[in-house]
LUMNU-679110 format. One record per residue (C-alpha): residue in one letter; x, y, z. Coordinates in pm, whole numbers, padded with zeros to 5 digits, always signed. Layout:
AXYZ/...
END
This chain:
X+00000+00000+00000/X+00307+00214+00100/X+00492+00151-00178/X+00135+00238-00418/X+00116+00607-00268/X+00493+00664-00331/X+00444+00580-00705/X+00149+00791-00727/X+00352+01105-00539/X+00621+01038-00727/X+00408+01023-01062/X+00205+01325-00968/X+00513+01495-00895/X+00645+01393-01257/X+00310+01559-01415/X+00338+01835-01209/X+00775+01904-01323/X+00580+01871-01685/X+00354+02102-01686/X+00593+02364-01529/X+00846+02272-01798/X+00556+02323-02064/X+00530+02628-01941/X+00789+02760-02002/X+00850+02621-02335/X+00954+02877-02615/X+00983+02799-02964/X+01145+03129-03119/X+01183+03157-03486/X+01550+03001-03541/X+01497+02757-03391/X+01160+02645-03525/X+01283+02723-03887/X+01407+02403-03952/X+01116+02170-03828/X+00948+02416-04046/X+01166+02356-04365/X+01095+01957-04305/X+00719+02041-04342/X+00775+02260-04603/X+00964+01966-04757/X+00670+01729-04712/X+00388+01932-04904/X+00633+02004-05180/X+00721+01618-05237/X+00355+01590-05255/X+00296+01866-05483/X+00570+01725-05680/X+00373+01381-05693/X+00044+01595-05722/X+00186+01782-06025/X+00354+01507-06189/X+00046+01280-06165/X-00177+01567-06268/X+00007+01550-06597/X-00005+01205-06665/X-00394+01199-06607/X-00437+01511-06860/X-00222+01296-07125/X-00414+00980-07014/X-00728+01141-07059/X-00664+01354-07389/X-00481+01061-07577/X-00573+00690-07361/X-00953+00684-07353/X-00944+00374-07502/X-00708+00206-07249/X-00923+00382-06957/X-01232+00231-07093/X-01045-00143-07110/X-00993-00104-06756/X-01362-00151-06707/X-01381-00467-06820/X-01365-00794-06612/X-01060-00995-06782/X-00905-00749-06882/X-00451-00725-06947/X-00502-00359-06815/X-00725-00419-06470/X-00417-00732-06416/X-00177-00387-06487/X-00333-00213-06230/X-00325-00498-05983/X+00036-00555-06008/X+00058-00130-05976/X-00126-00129-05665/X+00053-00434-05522/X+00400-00255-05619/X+00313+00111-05513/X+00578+00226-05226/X+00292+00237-04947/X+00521+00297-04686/X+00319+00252-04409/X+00566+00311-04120/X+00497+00651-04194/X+00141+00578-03972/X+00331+00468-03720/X+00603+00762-03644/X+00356+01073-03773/X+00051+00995-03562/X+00206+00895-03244/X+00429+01258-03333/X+00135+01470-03451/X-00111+01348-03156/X+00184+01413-02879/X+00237+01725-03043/X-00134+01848-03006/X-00145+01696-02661/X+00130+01930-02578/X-00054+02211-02653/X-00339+02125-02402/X-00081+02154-02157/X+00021+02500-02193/X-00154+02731-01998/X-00269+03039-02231/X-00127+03385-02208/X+00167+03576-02284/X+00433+03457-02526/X+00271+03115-02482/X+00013+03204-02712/X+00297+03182-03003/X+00439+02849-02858/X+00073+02688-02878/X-00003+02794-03188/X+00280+02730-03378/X+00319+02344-03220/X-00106+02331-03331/X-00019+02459-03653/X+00295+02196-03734/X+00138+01904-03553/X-00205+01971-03774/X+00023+02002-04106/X+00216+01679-04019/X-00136+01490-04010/X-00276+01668-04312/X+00002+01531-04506/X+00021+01190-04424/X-00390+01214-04520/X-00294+01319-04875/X+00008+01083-04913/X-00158+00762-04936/X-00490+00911-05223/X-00167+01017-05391/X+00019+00686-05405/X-00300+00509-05531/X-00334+00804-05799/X+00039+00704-05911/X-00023+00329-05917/X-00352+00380-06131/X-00175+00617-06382/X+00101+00346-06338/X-00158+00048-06427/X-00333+00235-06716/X+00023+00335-06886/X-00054+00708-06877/X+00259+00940-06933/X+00502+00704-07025/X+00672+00827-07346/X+00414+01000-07478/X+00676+01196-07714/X+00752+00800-07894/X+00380+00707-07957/X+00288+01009-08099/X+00309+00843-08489/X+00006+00660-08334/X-00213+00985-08336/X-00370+01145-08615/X-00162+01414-08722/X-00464+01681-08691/X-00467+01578-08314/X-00116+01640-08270/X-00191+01939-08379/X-00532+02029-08180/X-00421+01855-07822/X-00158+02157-07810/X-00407+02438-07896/X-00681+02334-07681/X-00431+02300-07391/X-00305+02659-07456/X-00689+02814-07480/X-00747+02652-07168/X-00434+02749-06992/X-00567+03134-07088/X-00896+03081-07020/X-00714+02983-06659/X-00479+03243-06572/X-00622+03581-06764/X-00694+03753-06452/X-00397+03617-06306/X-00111+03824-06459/X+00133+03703-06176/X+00086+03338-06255/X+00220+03419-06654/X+00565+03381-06577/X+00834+03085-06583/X+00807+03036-06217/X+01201+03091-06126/X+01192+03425-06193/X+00913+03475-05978/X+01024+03303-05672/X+01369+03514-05682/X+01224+03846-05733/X+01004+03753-05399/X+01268+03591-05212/X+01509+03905-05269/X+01219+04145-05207/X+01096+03980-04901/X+00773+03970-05015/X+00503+03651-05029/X+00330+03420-05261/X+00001+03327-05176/X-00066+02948-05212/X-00357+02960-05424/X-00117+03095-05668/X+00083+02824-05670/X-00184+02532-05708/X-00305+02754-05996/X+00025+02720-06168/X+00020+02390-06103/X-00271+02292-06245/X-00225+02509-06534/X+00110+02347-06628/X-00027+01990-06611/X-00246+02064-06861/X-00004+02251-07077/X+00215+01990-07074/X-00003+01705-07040/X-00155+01804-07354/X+00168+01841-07553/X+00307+02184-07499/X+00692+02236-07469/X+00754+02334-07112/X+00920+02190-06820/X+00768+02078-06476/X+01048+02247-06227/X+00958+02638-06289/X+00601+02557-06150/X+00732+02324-05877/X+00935+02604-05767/X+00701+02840-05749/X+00475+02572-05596/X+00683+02481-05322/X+00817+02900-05265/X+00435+02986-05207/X+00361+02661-04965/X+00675+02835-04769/X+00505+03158-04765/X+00200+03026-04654/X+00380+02806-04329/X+00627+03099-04297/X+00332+03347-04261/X+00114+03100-04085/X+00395+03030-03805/X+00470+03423-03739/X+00804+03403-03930/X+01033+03763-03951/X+01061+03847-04341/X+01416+03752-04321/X+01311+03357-04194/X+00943+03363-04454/X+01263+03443-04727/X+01453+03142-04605/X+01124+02941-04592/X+01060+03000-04899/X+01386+02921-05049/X+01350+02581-04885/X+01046+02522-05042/X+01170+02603-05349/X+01489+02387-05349/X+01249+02130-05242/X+01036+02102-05516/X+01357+02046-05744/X+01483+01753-05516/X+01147+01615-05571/X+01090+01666-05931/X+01450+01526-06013/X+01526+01333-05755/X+01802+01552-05660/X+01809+01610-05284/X+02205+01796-05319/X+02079+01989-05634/X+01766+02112-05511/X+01927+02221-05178/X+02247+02403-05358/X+01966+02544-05641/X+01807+02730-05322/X+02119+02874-05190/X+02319+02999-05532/X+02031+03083-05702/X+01748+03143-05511/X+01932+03341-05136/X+02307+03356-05272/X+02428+03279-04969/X+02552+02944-04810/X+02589+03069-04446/X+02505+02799-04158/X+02195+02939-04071/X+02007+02841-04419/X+02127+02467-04401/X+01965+02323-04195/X+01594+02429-04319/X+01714+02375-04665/X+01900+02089-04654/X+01561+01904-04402/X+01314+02060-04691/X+01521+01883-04990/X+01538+01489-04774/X+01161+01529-04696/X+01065+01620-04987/X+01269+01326-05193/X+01165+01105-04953/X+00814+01163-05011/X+00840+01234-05436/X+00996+00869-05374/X+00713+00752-05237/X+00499+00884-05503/X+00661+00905-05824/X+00907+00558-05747/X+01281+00549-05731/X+01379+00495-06069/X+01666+00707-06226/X+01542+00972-06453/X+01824+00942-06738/X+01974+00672-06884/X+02324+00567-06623/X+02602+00639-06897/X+02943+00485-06833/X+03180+00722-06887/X+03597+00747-06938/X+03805+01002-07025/X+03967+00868-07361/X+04260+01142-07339/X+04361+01490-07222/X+04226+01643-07552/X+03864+01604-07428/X+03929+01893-07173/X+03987+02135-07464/X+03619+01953-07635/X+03425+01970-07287/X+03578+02386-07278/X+03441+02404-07631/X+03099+02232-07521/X+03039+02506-07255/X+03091+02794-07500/X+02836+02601-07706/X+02577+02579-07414/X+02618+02909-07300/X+02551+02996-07703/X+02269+02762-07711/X+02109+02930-07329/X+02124+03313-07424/X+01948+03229-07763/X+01700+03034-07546/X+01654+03358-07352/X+01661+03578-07629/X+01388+03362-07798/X+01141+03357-07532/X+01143+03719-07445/X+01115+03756-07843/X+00782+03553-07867/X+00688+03682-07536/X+00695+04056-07695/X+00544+03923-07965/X+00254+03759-07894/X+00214+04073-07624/X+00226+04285-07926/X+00516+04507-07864/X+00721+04445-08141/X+00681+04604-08465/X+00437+04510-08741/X+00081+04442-08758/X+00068+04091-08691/X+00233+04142-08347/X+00021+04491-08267/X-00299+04234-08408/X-00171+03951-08147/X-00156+04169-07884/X-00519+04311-07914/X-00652+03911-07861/X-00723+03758-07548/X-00414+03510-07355/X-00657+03241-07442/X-00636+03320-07792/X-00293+03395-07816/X-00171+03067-07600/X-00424+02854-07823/X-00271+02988-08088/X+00088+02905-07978/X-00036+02563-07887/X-00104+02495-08244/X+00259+02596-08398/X+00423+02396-08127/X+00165+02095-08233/X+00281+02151-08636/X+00647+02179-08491/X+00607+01836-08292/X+00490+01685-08675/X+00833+01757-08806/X+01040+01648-08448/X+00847+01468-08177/X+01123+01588-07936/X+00899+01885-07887/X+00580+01731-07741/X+00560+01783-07387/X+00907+01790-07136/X+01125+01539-07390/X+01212+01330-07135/X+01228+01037-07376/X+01467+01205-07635/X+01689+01335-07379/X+01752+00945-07336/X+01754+00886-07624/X+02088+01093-07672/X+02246+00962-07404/X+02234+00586-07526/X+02309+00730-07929/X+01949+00610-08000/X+01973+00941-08263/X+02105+01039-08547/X+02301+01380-08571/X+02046+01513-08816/X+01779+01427-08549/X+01987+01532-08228/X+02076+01932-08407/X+01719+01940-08522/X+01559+01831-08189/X+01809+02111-08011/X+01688+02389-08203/X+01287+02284-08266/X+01315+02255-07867/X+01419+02573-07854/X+01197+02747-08100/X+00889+02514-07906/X+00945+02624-07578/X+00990+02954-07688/X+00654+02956-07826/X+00470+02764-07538/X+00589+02985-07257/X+00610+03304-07491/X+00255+03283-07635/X+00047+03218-07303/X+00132+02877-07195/X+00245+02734-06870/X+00542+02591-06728/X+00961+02605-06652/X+01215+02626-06921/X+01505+02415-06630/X+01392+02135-06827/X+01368+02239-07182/X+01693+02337-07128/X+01804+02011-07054/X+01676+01863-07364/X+01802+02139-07550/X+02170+02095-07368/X+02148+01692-07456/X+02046+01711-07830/X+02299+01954-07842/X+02572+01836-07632/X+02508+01472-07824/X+02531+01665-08231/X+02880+01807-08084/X+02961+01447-07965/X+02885+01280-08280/X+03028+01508-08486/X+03390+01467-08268/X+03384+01060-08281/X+03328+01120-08657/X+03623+01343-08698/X+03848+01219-08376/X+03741+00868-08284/X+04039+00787-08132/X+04038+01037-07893/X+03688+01164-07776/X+03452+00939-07580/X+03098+00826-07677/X+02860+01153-07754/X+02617+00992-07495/X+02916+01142-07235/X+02868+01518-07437/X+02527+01492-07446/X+02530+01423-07060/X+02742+01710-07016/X+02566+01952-07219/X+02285+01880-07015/X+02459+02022-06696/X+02599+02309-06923/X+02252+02435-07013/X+02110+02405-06665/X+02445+02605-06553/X+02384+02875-06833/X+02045+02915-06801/X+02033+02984-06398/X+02395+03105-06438/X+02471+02880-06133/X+02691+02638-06247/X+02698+02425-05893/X+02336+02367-05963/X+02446+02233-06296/X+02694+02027-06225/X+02515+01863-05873/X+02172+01775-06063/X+02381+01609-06356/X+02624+01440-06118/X+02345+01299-05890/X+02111+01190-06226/X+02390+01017-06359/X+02553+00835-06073/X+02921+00897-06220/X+03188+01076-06056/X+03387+01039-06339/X+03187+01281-06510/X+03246+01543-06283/X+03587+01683-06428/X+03417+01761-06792/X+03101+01906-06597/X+03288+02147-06436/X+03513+02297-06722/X+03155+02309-06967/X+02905+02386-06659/X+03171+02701-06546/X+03222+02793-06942/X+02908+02779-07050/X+02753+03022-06726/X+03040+03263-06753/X+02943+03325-07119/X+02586+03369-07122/X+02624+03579-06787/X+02838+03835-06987/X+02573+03808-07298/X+02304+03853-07074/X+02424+04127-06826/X+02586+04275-07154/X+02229+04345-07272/X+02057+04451-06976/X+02357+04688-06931/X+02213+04816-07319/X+01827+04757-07127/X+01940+04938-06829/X+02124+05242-07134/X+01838+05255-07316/X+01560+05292-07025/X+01798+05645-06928/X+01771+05728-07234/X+01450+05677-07317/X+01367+05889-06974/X+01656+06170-06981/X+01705+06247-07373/X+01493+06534-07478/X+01359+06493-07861/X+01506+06863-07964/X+01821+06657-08100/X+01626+06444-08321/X+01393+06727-08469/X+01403+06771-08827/X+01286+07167-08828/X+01095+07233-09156/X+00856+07510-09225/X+00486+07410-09187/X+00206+07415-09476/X-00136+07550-09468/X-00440+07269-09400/X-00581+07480-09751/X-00244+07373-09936/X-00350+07221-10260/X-00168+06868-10357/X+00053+07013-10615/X+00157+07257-10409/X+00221+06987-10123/X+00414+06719-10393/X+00660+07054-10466/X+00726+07130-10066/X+00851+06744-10021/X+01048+06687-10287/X+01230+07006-10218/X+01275+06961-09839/X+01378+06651-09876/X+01167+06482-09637/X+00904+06278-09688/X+00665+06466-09408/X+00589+06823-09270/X+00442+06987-09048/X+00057+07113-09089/X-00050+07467-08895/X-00388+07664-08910/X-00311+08024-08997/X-00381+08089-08630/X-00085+07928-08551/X-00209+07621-08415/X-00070+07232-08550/X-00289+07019-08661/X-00069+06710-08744/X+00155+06581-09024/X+00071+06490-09320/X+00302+06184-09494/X+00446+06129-09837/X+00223+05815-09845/X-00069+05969-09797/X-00055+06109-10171/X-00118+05759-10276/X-00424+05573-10218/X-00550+05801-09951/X-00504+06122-10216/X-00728+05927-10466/X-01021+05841-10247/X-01027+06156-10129/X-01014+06331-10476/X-00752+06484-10676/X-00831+06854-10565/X-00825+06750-10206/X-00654+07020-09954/X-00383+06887-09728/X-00670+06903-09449/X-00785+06575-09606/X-00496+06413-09630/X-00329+06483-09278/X-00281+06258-08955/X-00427+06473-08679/X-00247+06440-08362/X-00093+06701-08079/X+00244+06839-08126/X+00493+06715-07896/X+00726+06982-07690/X+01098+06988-07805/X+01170+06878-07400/X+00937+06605-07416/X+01178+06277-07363/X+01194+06008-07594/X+01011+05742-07431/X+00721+05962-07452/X+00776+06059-07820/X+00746+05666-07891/X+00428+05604-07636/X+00232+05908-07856/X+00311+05718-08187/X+00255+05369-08062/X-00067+05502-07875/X-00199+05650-08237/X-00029+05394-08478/X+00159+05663-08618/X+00508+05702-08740/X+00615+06061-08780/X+00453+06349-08467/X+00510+06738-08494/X+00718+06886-08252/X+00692+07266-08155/X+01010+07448-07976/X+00856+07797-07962/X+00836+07957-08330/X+00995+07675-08451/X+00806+07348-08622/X+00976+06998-08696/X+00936+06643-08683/X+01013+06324-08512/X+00950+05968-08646/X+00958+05635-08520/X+01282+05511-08731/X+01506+05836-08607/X+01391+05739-08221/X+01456+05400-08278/X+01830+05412-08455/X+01902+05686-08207/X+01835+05360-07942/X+02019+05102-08151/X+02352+05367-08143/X+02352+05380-07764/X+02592+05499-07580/X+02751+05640-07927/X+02400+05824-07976/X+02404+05950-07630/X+02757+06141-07661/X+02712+06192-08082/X+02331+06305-08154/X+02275+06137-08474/X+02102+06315-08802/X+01691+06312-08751/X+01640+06054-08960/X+01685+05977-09342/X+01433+06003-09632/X+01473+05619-09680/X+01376+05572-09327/X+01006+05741-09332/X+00685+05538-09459/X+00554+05581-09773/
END
């Protein structure tokens, strides 16, 4: 009996130690960062799964009706499929065991803590993780059994090889659809339009937040761009995906802006170790590219986001390698000077990647010149993206490389399953693909495109070196590998995310030595093309802002709106120009009127039409008035020559002087160039 009410002192003794040590529990910021980086981790390996799946059920659905329909059927090869899918999925089911126990003791916890104070925080952020620990492991196992059905029915697995099995007019229409759908999707959501990297930096180095609804739009958007055969790449949404789950559990948990940055860095380099099964690439893509920094205090979220969330893709997606395992040797010391030559080629290959998609981009957004681009960018994104969808769909007739990520084909250069006609081709349809995909309205990343693009590449420059130096260059499977890492290195212009990812997809470490010469080569180059232009960008905008038009002003004397056409026909040929100035005889101008409009405009309106008739009305611009304005008055009337007035004076200023006077930079800046040239006006 004695011994009974010493065990029940001593226990209530033991409760009572508890709950003064709960108490005065605190859980600041630091140090609950990296629990919350392994959450973060979780819900991007399942968005990764999510995403991935969500693809492969848009393919299944646009191009395997008849295989989902099979599955119906008693006896059936495909229901036996989906058996041995089920039977084989990775259930993992210890999970159960370690998250409830954890998430249940977690929320117990909290019942302990007696309300009030600084308390508050500590309940609500142990509620908040404990409640996002069990809502994961409820959307883990729906997910597995989504992967084992897509498994089962076949759905996603080289759909870029069985497209001679489609009707060519499908090929074509799967694309288009996709893309009206995608901009039926996002065209109130402007910040959703982008490639998803960009994005995520610009927030992570402003601070600032993505909301999660966002992100599951982009997702969802991006399966069905790609699931339906558009060019584009699944890691620009996953970043952005897993960025605006951080911001969400950063903002939830009461994080500083500095940690909610961090957060959502971790999320970010999480979705990449999911999508590629990278955990070391995902977490080094989150500290060179995404904070710049590799100081202790980002590790250890980082590094706990990019393990959970490769655990978890694991347990989704499977474990199988994504490329092709490529033995590789170095046949001599020559190849170092081949692999230097191979990065110069990737960093070509990235800034003409770049340059392409902000091309289209302008395009299809109507800013460049010409009236198909000024008619495309009158149309609705759904319009324009549909219409994108469809090129890309005639493009995947001539390469089938193009059709969706090009996962396949990548392989397919690594094992020299491709000719060199087929590998350059597939490098730059690829290109010109994603260009239009992305550029034209459609969603998704270009990290993987670029991959492609690097192997078709990297494996043309390999074939064409064991035709010319057998002896002494390896297989172009090894080049084509490489290039791979050399695009990714360009493109981000991180070249330890390059040469990680390619180093842990291909399980050598004998290919490390070429990736770094091509991966450091090939990001040093398109760095200095790219910061060479936005130094021009960055010329140009000061320009366009600070350089008054009274440089560029070709002064001519102004005619009367009664001026007869003969009269007019004399005054241009012997100014010279091929426009003046019109003026009222109050002193007031009216517009310009054109050498063109002496043509078809002069005989509608009669041959003893006034100048009035033939003029384009418009206000006269000031001689101060910068240049960037000069060119938003023409572009905002469609016109290509304005008046300008500098007190008693009268000129002109068209859209071709403006525009050379851009094109001479710097030169133009110190040297004011002529006006402009007769050749240079419309007629």
């Amino acid at each position: 009996m004695a011994a009974s009410v010493k065990l029940l002192v001593l226990i209530r003794d033991l409760v009572q130690r508890l709950l003064q040590a709960a108490q005065r529990l605190r859980l600041p910021g630091p140090s609950v960062l990296p629990v919350a980086g392994a959450v973060v981790g979780v819900y991007s390996g399942l968005a990764a799964g999510l995403f991935a799946n969500l693809i492969a059920l848009v393919s299944g659905v646009s191009f395997g009706l008849r295989t989902l329909v099979e599955a119906f059927r008693p006896d059936s090869a495909v229901r036996h499929r989906l058996g041995e899918a089920f039977a084989e999925a990775h259930w993992h089911f210890e999970f159960i065991i370690v998250i409830i126990p954890l998430g249940l003791a977690a929320l117990g916890l909290t019942r302990l803590i007696a309300p009030g104070g600084p308390r508050d925080v500590v309940k609500r952020r142990l509620e908040v993780l404990s409640l996002l620990i069990l809502g994961a492991l409820s959307l883990y196992y729906p997910l597995v059994a989504l992967a084992a059905v897509n498994s089962g029915l076949g759905h996603g697995h080289d759909a870029g090889r069985a497209l001679h099995h489609i009707s060519p007019f499908f090929v074509v229409l799967a694309p288009m659809l996709g893309g009206a759908v995608v901009g039926r999707m996002l065209r109130n959501k402007p910040e959703t339009h982008g490639h998803g990297v960009p994005e995520v930096v610009a927030a992570v180095e402003k601070e600032g937040r993505l909301p999660a609804r966002n992100g599951l739009l982009k997702l969802v958007a991006s399966a069905v761009t790609i699931g339906t055969g558009g060019s584009a790449g699944r890691e620009g949404p996953m970043v952005y995906g897993g960025a605006a789950l951080g911001s969400e559990v950063g903002r939830t948990l009461g994080f500083t802006q500095r940690e909610l940055s961090i957060l959502m860095a971790s999320g970010a380099g999480a979705g990449i170790a999911a999508s590629f099964n990278a955990p070391v690439a995902g977490a080094i893509f989150a500290m060179e590219i995404l904070l710049r920094e590799f100081q202790l205090r980002v590790f250890s979220p980082i590094i706990l986001a990019s393990v959970t969330a490769t655990m978890v893709g694991r347990g989704v997606m499977g474990n199988a390698a994504m490329l092709e395992r490529v033995a590789y040797t170095m046949r001599s010391g020559w190849e170092v000077v081949f692999y230097a030559l191979l990065g110069l080629l990737c960093g070509a290959l990235a800034y003409a990647f770049i340059q392409a998609l902000h091309g289209v981009e302008e395009f299809f957004q109507g800013h460049r010149p010409g009236k198909v681009s000024a008619f495309l960018g009158k149309k609705p994104l759904a319009v324009r993206a549909g219409l994108g969808g469809a090129l890309v769909g005639l493009l995947a007739l001539a390469h089938p490389v193009v059709w969706g990520t090009g996962h396949e084909y990548a392989n397919g250069a690594l094992v020299r399953e491709l000719s060199i006609a087929l590998l350059a081709s597939g490098c730059i349809l690829k290109l010109a693909a994603t260009a239009l995909t992305l550029g034209s309205g459609g969603s998704g990343g270009t990290f993987f495109p670029a991959t492609v693009i690097g192997a078709m590449g990297g494996g043309a420059f390999g074939e064409l070196l064991h035709v010319l130096l057998p002896g002494v260059s390896a297989s172009s499977g090894a080049y084509a590998m490489v290039g791979m890492g050399g695009a990714v290195a360009a493109m981000t212009r991180g070249p330890l995310t390059g040469m990680m990812m390619m180093y842990e997809l291909s399980g050598n470490y004998a290919i490390i030595l070429p990736l770094m010469v091509t991966c450091t080569l090939s990001s040093a180059l398109c760095h200095a093309l790219v910061e060479r232009r936005a130094a021009r960008l960055r010329l140009e905008g000061q320009m366009l802002r600070r350089t008054p038009i009274r440089h560029l002003v070709l002064w001519e004397e102004p005619v009367l709106p009664e001026t007869g056409v003969e009269a007019l026909s004399e005054r241009l040929r012997a100014s010279g120009a091929a426009a003046l100035p019109v003026r009222d005889a109050d002193g007031k101008l009216r517009g310009v009127v054109e050498a063109g409009a002496l043509g078809e405009r002069w005989r509608q309106a009669g041959v003893d039409a006034p100048v009035a008739a033939l003029l384009d009305e418009a206000p006269a611009l000031s001689a101060e008035a910068p240049v960037g304005e000069a060119l938003a008055a023409m572009e905002a009337r469609s016109l290509a020559v304005l008046a300008v007035e500098d007190g008693t004076r009268v000129g002109l200023v068209t859209r071709a002087g403006l525009e050379r006077f851009l094109r001479m930079g710097l030169h133009a800046a110190l040297v004011p160039p002529p006006p402009f040239t007769v050749t240079e006006m419309q007629r």
